[in-house]
Backbone as XML, in Angstrom:
<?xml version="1.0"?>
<chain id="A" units="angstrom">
  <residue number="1" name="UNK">
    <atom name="N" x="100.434" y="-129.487" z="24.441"/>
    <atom name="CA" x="100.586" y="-129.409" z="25.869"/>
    <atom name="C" x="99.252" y="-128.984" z="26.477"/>
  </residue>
  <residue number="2" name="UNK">
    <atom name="N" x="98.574" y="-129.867" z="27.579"/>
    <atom name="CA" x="97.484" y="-129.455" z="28.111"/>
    <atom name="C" x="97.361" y="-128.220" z="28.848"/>
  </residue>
  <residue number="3" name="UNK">
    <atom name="N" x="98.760" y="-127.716" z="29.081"/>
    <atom name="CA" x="98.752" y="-126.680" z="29.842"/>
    <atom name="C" x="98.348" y="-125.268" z="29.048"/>
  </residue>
  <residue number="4" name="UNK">
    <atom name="N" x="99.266" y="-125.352" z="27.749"/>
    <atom name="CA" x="98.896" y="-124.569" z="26.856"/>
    <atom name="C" x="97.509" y="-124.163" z="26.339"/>
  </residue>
  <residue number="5" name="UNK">
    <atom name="N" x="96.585" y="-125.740" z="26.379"/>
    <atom name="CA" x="95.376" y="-125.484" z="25.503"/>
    <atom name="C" x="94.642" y="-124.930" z="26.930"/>
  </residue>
  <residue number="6" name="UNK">
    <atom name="N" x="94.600" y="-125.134" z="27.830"/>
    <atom name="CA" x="93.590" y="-124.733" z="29.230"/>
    <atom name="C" x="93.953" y="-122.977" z="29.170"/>
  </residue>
  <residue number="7" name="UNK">
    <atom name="N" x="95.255" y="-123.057" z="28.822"/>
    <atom name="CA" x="95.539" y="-121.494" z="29.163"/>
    <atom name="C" x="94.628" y="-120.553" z="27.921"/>
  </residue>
  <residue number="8" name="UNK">
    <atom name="N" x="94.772" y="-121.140" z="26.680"/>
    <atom name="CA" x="94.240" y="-120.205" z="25.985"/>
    <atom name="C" x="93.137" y="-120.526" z="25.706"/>
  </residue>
  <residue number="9" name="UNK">
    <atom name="N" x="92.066" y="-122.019" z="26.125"/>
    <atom name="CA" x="91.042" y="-121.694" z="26.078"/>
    <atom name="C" x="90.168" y="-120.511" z="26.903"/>
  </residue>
  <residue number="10" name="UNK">
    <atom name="N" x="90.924" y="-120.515" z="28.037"/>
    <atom name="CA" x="90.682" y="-119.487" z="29.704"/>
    <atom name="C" x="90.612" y="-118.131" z="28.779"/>
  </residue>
  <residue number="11" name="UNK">
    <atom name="N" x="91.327" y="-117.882" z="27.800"/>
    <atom name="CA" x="91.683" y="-116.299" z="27.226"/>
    <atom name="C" x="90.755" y="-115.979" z="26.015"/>
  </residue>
  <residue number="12" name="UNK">
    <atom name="N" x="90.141" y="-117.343" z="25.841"/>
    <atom name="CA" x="89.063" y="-116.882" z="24.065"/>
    <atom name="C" x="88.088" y="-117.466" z="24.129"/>
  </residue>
  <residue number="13" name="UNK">
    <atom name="N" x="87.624" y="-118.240" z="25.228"/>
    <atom name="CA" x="86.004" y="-119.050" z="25.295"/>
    <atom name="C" x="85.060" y="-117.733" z="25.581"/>
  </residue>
  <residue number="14" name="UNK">
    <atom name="N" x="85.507" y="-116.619" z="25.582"/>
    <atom name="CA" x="84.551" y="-115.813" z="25.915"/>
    <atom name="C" x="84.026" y="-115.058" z="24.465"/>
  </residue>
  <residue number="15" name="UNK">
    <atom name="N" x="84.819" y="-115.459" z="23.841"/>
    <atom name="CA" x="84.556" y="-114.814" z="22.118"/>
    <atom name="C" x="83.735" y="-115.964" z="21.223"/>
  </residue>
  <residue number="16" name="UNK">
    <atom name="N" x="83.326" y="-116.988" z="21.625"/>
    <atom name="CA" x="82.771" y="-118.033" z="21.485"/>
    <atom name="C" x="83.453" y="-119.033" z="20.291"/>
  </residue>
  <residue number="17" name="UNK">
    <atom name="N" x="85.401" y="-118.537" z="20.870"/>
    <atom name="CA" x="85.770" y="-120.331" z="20.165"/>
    <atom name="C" x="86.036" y="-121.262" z="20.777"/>
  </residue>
  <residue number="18" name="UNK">
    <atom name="N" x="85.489" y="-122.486" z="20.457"/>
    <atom name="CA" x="85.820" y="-124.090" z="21.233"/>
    <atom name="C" x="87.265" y="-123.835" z="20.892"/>
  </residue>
  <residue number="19" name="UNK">
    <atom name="N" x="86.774" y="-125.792" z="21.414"/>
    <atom name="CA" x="87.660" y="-126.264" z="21.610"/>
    <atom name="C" x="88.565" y="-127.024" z="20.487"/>
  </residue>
  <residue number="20" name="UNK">
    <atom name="N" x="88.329" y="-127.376" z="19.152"/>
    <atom name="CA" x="88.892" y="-127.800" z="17.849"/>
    <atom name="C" x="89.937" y="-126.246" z="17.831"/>
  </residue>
  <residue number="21" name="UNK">
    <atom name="N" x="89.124" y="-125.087" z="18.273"/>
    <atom name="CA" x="89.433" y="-123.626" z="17.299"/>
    <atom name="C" x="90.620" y="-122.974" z="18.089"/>
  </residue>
  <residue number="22" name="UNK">
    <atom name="N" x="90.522" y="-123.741" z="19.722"/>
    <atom name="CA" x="91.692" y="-123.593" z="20.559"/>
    <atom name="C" x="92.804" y="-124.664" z="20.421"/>
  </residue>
  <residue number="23" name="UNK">
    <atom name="N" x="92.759" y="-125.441" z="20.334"/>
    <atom name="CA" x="93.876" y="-126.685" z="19.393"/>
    <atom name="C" x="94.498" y="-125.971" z="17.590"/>
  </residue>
  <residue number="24" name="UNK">
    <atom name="N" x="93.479" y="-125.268" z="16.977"/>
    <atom name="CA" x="94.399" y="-124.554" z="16.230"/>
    <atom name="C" x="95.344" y="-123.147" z="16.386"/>
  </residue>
  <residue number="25" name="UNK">
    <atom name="N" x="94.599" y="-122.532" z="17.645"/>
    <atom name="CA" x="95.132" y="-121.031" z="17.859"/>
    <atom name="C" x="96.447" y="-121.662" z="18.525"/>
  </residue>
  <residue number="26" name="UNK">
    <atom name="N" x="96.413" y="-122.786" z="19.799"/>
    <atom name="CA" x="97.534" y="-123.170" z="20.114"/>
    <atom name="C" x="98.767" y="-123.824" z="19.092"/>
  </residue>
  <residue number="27" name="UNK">
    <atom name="N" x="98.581" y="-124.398" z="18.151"/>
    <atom name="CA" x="99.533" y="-124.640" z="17.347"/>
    <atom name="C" x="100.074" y="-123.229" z="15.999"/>
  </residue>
  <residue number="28" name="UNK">
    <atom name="N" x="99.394" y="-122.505" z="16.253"/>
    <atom name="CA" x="100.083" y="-121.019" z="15.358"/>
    <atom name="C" x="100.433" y="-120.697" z="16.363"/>
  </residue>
  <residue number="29" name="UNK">
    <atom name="N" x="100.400" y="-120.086" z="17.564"/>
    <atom name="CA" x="101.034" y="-119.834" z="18.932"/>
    <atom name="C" x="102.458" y="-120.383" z="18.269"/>
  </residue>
  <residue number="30" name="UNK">
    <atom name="N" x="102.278" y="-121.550" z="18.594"/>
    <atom name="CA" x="103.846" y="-122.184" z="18.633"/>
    <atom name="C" x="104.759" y="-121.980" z="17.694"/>
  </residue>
  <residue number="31" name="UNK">
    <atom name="N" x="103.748" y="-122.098" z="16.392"/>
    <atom name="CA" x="104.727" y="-122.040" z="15.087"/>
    <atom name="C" x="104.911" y="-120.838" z="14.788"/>
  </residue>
  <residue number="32" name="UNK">
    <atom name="N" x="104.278" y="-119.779" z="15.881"/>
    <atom name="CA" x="104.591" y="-118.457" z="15.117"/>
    <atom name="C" x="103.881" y="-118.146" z="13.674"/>
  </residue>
  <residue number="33" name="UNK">
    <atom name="N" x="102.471" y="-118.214" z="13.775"/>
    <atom name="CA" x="101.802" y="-117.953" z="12.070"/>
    <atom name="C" x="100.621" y="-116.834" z="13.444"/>
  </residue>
  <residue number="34" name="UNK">
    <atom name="N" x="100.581" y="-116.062" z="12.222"/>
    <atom name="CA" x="99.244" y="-115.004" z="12.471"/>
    <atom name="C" x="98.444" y="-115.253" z="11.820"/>
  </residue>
  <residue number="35" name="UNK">
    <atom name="N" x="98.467" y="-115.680" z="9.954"/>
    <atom name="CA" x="97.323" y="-115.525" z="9.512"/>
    <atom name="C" x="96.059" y="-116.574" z="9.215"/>
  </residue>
  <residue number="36" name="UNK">
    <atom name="N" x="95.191" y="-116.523" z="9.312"/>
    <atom name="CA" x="94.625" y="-118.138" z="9.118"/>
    <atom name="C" x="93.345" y="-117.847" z="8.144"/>
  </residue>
  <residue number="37" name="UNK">
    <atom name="N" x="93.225" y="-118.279" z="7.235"/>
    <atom name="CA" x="92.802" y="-118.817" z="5.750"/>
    <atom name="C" x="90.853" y="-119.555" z="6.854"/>
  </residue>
  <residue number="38" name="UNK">
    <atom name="N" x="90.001" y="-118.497" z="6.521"/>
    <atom name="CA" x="89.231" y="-119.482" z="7.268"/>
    <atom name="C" x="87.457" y="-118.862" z="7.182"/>
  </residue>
  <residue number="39" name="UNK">
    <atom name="N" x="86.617" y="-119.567" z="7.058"/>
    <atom name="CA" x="84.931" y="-118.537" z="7.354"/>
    <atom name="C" x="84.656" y="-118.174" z="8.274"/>
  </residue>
  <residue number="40" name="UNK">
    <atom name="N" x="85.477" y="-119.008" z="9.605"/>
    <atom name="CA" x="85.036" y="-118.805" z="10.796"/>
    <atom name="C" x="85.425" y="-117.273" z="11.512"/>
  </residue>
  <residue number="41" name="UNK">
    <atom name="N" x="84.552" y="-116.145" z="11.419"/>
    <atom name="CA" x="84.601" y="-115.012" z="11.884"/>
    <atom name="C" x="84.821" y="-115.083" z="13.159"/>
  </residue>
  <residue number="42" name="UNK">
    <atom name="N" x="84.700" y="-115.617" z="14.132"/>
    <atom name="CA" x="85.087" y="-115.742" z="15.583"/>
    <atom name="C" x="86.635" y="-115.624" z="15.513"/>
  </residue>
  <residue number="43" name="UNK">
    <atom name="N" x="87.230" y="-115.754" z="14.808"/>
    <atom name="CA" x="88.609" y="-115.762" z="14.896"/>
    <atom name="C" x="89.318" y="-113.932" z="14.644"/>
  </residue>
  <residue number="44" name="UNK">
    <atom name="N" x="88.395" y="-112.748" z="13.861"/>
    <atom name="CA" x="88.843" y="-112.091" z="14.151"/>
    <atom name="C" x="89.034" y="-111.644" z="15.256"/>
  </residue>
  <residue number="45" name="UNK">
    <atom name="N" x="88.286" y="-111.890" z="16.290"/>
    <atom name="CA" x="87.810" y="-111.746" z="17.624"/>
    <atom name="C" x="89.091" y="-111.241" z="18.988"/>
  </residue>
  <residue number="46" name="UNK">
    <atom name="N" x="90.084" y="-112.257" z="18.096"/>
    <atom name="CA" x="91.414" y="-112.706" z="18.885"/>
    <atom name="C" x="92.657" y="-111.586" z="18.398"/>
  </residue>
  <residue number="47" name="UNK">
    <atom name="N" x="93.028" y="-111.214" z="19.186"/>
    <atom name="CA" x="94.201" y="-109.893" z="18.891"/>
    <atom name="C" x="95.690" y="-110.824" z="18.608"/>
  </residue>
  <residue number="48" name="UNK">
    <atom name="N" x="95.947" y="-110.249" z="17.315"/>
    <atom name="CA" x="96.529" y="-110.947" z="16.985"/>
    <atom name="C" x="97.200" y="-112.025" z="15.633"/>
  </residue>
  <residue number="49" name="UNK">
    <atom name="N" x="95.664" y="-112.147" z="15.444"/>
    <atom name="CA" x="95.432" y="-112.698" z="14.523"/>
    <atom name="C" x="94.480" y="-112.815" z="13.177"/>
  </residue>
  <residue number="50" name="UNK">
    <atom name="N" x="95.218" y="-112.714" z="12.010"/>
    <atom name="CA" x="94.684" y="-111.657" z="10.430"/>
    <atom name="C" x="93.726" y="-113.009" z="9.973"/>
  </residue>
  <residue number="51" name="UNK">
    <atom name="N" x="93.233" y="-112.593" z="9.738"/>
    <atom name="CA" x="91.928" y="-113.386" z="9.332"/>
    <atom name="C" x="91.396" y="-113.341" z="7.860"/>
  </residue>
  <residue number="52" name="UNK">
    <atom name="N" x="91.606" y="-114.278" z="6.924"/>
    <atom name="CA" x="91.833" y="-114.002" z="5.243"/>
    <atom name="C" x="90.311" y="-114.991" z="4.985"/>
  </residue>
  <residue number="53" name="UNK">
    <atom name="N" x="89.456" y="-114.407" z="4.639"/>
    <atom name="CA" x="88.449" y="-115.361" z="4.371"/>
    <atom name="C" x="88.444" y="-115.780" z="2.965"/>
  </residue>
  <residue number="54" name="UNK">
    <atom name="N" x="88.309" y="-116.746" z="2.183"/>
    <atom name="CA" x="89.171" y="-117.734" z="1.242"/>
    <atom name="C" x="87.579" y="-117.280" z="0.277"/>
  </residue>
  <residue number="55" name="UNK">
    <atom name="N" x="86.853" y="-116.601" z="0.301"/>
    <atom name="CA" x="85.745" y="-116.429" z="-0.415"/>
    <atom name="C" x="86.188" y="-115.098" z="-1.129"/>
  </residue>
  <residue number="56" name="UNK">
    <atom name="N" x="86.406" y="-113.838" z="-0.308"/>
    <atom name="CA" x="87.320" y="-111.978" z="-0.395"/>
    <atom name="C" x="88.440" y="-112.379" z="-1.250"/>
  </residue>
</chain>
């Protein structure tokens, strides 16, 4: 939903994630997942969400 991705890009472009990284935060939104498997450190950034870096 475009409405969805505008809303939460508006809430995390300031932590410096695009727009691919807001198309994934919006689909755990939906499905209800917190944790995300990932290198990209910008993502601890976001309250909310556990951040498992696949290297640790």
């Amino acid at each position: 939903n475009l409405d969805e991705f505008l809303d939460m890009f508006q809430k995390v472009s300031h932590h410096g994630i695009g727009g691919r990284d807001v198309t994934i935060l919006v689909c755990m939104k939906k499905a209800g997942i917190s944790k995300l498997v990932t290198y990209d450190q910008d993502f601890k950034k976001i309250k909310g969400i556990e951040v498992i870096d696949p290297i640790k």
